[in-house]
N, C-alpha and C positions, 0 to 999 in steps of 0.2 A: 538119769537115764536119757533123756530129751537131749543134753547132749551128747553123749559117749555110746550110749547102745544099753541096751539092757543086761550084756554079758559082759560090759567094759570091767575091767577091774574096780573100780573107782564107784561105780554101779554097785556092784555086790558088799563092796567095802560101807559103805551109805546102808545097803540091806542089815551090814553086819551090826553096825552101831543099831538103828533102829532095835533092833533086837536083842540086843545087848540092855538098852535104856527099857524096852518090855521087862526082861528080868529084874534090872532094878528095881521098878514100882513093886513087881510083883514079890520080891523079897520086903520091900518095904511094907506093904500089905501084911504080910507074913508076921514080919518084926513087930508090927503093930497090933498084932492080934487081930483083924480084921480078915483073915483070908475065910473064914467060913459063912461071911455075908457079902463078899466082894465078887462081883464076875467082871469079868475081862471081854470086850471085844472089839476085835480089831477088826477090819476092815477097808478095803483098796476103793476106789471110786472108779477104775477100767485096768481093762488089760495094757498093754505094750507089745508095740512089735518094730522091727526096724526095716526099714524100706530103701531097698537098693536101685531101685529101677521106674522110668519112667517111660511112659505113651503117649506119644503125641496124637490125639483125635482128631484136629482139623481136617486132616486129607480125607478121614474117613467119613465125616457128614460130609461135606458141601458139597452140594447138590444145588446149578441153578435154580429149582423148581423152587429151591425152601428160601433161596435168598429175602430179605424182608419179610420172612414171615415164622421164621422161627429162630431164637434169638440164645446160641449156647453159655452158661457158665461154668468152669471150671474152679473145682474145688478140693485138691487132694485128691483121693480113693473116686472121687464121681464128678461127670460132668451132667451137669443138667438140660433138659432141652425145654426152652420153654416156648410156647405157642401163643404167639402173637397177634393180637386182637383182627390182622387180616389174611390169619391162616382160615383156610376153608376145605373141612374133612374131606369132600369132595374134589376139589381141585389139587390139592397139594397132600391129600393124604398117601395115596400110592408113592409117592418119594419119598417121603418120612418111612414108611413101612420098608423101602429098600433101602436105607440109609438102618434104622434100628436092625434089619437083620444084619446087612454088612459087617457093622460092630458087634454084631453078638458072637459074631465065628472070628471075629479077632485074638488073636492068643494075648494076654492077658489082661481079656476082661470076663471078670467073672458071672456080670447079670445085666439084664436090662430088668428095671422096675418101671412097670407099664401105668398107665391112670387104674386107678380100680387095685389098684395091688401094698399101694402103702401103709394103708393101716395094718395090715399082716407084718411090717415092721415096724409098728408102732408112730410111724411118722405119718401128717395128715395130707390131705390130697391139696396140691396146687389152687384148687377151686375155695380151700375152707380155711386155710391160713395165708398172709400177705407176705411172710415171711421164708415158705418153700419157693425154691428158686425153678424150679420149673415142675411141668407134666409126665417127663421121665427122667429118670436117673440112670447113668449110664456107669458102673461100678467094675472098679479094677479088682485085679485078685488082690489081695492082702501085699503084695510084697512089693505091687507097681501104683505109682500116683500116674494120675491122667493129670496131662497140660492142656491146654488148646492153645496153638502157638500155629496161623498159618505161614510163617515163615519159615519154619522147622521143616528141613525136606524130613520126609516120609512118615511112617506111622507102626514102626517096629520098636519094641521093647527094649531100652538100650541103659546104661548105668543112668543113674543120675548126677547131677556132677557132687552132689555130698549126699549121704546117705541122710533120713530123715528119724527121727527116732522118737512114733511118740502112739497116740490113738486118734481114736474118731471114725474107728473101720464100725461096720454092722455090729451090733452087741452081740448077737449070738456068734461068732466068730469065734475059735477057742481062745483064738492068738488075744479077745479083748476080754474076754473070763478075770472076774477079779477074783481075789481071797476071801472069806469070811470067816474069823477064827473066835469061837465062844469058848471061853475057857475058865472055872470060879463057881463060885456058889449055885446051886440052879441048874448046871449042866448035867 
């Protein structure tokens, strides 16, 4: 699927085998005399979705005011804004506040995740792991990766130059919903 798409032919054909090789075990199970102590379960570790399109961010922070003091990464589905030890809520916060609304009424982005709101997605705040890359997460819809590219005129939703076929969107997202299939002794 990561290369072809999730509806490639080649994709489903890959589906088809897996499931075919479930049968076998489970006929061999069968053969064995074992299907009345045996359970079966499968399970996926994420959803899949494929992504055609991309947003370039840069036009829409920069903001003299934040320059040197708040420092963006891009990452796929989110770009992060992290706040740099000589940001100061007072002085340079009104820019960030009109810079975070601008992008939020941008068409395709789906959310701004504010300080105070991560652990609602299970993810820890900036302040408590060295490993989250910034204070707010700035989140595409499902179908558009964000760049940060200040070279790139503009900041409209446009093809990407190859589509990208894979996960890492918000878990609760249907499109990242995996399988859980129990099936066998127990159920």
């Amino acid at each position: 699927q990561h290369e072809f798409g999730p509806g490639h032919y080649l994709s489903l054909a890959s589906l088809t085998t897996a499931d075919y090789c479930v049968g076998l075990l489970r006929k061999a199970v069968t053969d064995a005399g074992l299907a009345d102590r045996t359970t079966f379960v499968i399970a996926a570790d994420h959803g899949f979705v494929t992504v055609p399109y991309q947003l370039n961010v840069a036009p829409l922070v920069q903001d003299p005011a934040l320059e040197g003091h708040v420092q963006w990464h891009a990452d796929s589905w989110y770009v992060f804004a992290e706040l740099l030890p000589s940001f100061d809520r007072a002085q340079h916060g009104a820019a960030l506040d009109r810079v975070v609304e601008r992008v939020s009424r941008t068409p395709g982005i789906a959310r701004i995740v504010r300080p105070g709101e991560f652990e609602a997605l299970g993810y820890p705040e900036y302040a408590d792991n060295h490993l989250v890359r910034g204070h707010y997460i700035i989140a595409a819809d499902v179908d558009t990766h964000l760049v940060f590219d200040p070279k790139m005129p503009g900041a409209e939703k446009r093809l990407r130059p190859r589509p990208y076929h894979g996960h890492g969107y918000f878990p609760n997202h249907p499109a990242m919903l995996t399988a859980l299939v129990f099936s066998g002794a127990g159920i």
